[in-house]
C-alpha positions in Angstrom: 4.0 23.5 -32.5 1.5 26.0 -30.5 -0.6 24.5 -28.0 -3.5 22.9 -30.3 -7.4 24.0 -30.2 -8.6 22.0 -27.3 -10.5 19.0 -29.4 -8.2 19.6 -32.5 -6.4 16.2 -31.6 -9.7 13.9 -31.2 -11.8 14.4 -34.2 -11.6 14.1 -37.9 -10.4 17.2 -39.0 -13.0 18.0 -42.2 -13.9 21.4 -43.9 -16.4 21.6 -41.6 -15.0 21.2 -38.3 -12.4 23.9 -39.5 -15.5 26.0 -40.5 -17.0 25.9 -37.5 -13.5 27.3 -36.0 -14.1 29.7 -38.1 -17.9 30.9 -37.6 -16.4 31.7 -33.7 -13.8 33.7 -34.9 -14.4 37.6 -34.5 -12.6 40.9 -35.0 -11.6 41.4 -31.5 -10.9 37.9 -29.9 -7.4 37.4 -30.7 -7.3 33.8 -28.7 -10.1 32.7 -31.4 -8.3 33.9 -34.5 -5.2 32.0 -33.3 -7.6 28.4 -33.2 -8.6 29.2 -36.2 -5.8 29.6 -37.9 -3.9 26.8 -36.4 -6.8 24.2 -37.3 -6.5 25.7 -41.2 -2.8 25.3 -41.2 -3.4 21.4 -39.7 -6.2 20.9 -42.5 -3.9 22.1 -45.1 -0.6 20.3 -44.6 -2.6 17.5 -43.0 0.4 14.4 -42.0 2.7 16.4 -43.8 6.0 15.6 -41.4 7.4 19.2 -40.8 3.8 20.6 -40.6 4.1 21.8 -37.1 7.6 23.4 -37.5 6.8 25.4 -40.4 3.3 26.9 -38.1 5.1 27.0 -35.2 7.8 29.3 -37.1 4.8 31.5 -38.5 3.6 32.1 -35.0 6.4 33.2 -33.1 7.1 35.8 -35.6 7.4 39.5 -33.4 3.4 41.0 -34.5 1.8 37.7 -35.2 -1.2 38.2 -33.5 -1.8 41.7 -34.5 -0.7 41.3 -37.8 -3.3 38.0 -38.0 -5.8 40.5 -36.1 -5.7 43.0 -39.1 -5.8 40.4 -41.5 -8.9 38.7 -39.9 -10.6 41.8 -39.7 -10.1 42.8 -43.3 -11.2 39.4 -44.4 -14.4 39.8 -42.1 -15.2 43.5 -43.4 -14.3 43.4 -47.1 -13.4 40.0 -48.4 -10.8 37.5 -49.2 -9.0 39.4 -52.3 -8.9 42.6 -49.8 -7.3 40.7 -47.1 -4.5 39.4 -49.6 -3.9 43.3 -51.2 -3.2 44.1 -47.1 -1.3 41.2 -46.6 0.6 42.2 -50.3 1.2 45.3 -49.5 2.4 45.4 -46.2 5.1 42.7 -47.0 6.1 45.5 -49.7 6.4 48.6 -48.0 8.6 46.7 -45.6 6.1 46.8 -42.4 5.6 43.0 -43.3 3.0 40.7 -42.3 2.8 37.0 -41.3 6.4 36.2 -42.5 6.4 32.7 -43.6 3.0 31.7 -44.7 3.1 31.5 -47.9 0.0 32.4 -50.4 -1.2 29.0 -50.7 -1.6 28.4 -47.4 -2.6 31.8 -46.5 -5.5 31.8 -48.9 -7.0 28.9 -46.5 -7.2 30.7 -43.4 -9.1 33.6 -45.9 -11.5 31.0 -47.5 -12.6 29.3 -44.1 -13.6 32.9 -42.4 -15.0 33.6 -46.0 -17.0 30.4 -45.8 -18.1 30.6 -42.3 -18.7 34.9 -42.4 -19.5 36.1 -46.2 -21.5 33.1 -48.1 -22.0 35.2 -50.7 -18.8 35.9 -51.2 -16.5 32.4 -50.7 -12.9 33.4 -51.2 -11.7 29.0 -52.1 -8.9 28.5 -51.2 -5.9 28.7 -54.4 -3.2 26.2 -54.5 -0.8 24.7 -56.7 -2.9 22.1 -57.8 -5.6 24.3 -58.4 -3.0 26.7 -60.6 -1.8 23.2 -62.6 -5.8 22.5 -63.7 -6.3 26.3 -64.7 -3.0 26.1 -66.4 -3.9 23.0 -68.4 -7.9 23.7 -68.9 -8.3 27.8 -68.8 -5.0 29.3 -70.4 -6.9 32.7 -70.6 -7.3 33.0 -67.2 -3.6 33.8 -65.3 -4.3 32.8 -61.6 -0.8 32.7 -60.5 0.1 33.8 -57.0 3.2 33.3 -55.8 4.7 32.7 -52.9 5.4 35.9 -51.8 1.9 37.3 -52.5 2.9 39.5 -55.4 -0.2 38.4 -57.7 -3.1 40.2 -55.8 -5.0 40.9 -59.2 -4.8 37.8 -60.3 -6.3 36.2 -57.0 -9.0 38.7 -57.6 -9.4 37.1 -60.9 -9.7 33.7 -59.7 -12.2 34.5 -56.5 -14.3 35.6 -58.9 -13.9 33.4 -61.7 -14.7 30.5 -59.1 -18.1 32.5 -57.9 -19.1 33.3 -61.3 -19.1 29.4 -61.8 -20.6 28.6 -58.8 -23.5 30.9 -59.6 -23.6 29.1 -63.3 -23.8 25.7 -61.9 -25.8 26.8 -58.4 -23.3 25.5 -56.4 -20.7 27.3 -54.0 -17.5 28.7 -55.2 -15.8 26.3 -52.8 -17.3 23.2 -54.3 -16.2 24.4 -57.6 -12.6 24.3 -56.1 -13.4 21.2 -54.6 -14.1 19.4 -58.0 -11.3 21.3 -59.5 -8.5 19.7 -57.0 -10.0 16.1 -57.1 -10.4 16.1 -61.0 -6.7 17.1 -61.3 -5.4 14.9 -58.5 -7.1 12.0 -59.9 -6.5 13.3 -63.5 -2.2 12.9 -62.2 -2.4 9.9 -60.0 -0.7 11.8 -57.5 -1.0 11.4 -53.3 -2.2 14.6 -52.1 0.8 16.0 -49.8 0.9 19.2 -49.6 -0.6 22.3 -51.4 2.3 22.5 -54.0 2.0 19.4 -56.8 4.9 18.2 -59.4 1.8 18.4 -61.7 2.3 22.8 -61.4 2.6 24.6 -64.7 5.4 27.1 -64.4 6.0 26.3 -60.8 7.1 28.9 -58.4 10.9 28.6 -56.5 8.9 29.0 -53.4 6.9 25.4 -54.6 10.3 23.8 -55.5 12.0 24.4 -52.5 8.7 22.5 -51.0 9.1 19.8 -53.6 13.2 19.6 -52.3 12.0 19.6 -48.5 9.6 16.5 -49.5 12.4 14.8 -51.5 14.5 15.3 -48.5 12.4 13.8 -45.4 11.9 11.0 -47.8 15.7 10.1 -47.6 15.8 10.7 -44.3 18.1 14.1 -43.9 15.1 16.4 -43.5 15.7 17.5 -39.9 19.2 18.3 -41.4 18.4 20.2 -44.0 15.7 22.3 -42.3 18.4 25.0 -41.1 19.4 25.5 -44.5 15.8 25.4 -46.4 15.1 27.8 -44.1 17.5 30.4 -45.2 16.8 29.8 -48.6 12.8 30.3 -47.9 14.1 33.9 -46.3 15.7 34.7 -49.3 12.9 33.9 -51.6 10.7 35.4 -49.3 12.4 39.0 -49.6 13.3 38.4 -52.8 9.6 38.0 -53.7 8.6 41.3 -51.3 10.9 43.3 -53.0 9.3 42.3 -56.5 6.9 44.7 -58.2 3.2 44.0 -58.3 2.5 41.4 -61.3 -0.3 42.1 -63.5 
C-alpha cells in the first residue's frame, strides 16, 4: 500500500474527514490528488482485508498520476458524469485510464471532490447496493454501470435523478444516497463489506469475481488465489473496454 496521508492512520475516517481531503485538492498539485484519492479508496473498502493490494495495484499503474491529474481536473471543471465519459472513453480508444478501479469505486473519488468543489452539483457516489435498491424500488430508471465504465449515460441518469430528489426533499443529493444505502442494507440484513452486495439485481461479473475474492479470504486461501483473480479482473477488464457504449 502507498505511503498513507500523514493523519490517515489516527482518526476516524468519516465522509467528512475524506471531504476535507478533498476541499485541498486542486488541478495542479498532483501530491494532493494522490491523498485524496488514497483516503476515498480507504473510506470505501474500509477493513476490507485485500483493500491495500487492490490500491496499491491501481497506483503503480505506468500514467497513474497524470491519468488521475486529468481526471481530477475534469471532475473540478465540468462535473462528476464528465469525469466518468473521459475516464469511459479513454479506456475505449485503448489510451486507457486508471486500470483497475473499477466504477464503483471510482465514482467515490468523483463524489468527494464533487462534494467538497461543486455543491450544487454532488456527483453521490453509485454502488452495487445503491443499483440493488433502484433495481427493487425504481425499475424505470436503469442506473447500471459496470465495471468497466461502459454505462456513462446511465450514470448521468442517476447523478441527476439523485439531485432532482435532493432538490424535492431540500436535502443534498449525497444524503439522498446515504438513506438509499442504509434503507437497503438494513432492508437485507447484510454487513456492509464492500461496495458490491449479494442483494445486486443482475450483478455484474466484475461484482462476482468480488463476491468469489470475499468467499475466498473467508476460507483462508485468499493470498493464494489473488494471482489468479487477478488475471481474471484483466480479462474482464478488457473485455468490458472493448464493449460498445450501453444505452
Amino acid at each position: 500500500m502507498p505511503d498513507l496521508p500523514a493523519c490517515l492512520e489516527c482518526e476516524p475516517l468519516t465522509r467528512a474527514v475524506v471531504t476535507g481531503y478533498a476541499a485541498k485538492v486542486t488541478a495542479e498539485d498532483l501530491a494532493v490528488q494522490r491523498d485524496a484519492f488514497i483516503a476515498a479508496m480507504v473510506w470505501g473498502y474500509g477493513r476490507v482485508g485485500y483493500g491495500p493490494s487492490r490500491v496499491e495495484r491501481i497506483m503503480a499503474q505506468p500514467g497513474f498520476e497524470e491519468q488521475l491529474a486529468d481526471v481530477t481536473r475534469i471532475t473540478l471543471e465540468q462535473g462528476g458524469p464528465a469525469a466518468f465519459e473521459h475516464i469511459r472513453q479513454q479506456r475505449k480508444s485503448g489510451v486507457g485510464c486508471l486500470k483497475h478501479l473499477g466504477a464503483a469505486f471510482g465514482t467515490k473519488y468523483l463524489y468527494f471532490l464533487t462534494k467538497a468543489h461543486r455543491e450544487s452539483d454532488i456527483a453521490p457516489v453509485l454502488d452495487s447496493v445503491v443499483r440493488a435498491w433502484f433495481a427493487e424500488h425504481v425499475k424505470d430508471v436503469d442506473v447500471r454501470i459496470g465495471g468497466g465504465w461502459t454505462y456513462p449515460d446511465r450514470y448521468r441518469t442517476y447523478v441527476t435523478t439523485m439531485q432532482a430528489w435532493g432538490e424535492e426533499l431540500k436535502i443534498p443529493a449525497d444524503d439522498v444516497e446515504r438513506l438509499i444505502f442504509l434503507e437497503q442494507q438494513g432492508a437485507t440484513q447484510e454487513p456492509w463489506r464492500e461496495s458490491w452486495s449479494s442483494a445486486a439485481a443482475d450483478p455484474e461479473a466484475g461484482e462476482l469475481l468480488e463476491a468469489l475474492r470475499l468467499a475466498l479470504a473467508d476460507l483462508g486461501a485468499g493470498d493464494d488465489a489473488e494471482p489468479h483473480l487477478q488475471a481474471l479482473e484483466d480479462v474482464i477488464a478488457d473485455a468490458e473496454d472493448r464493449a460498445p457504449d450501453e444505452a
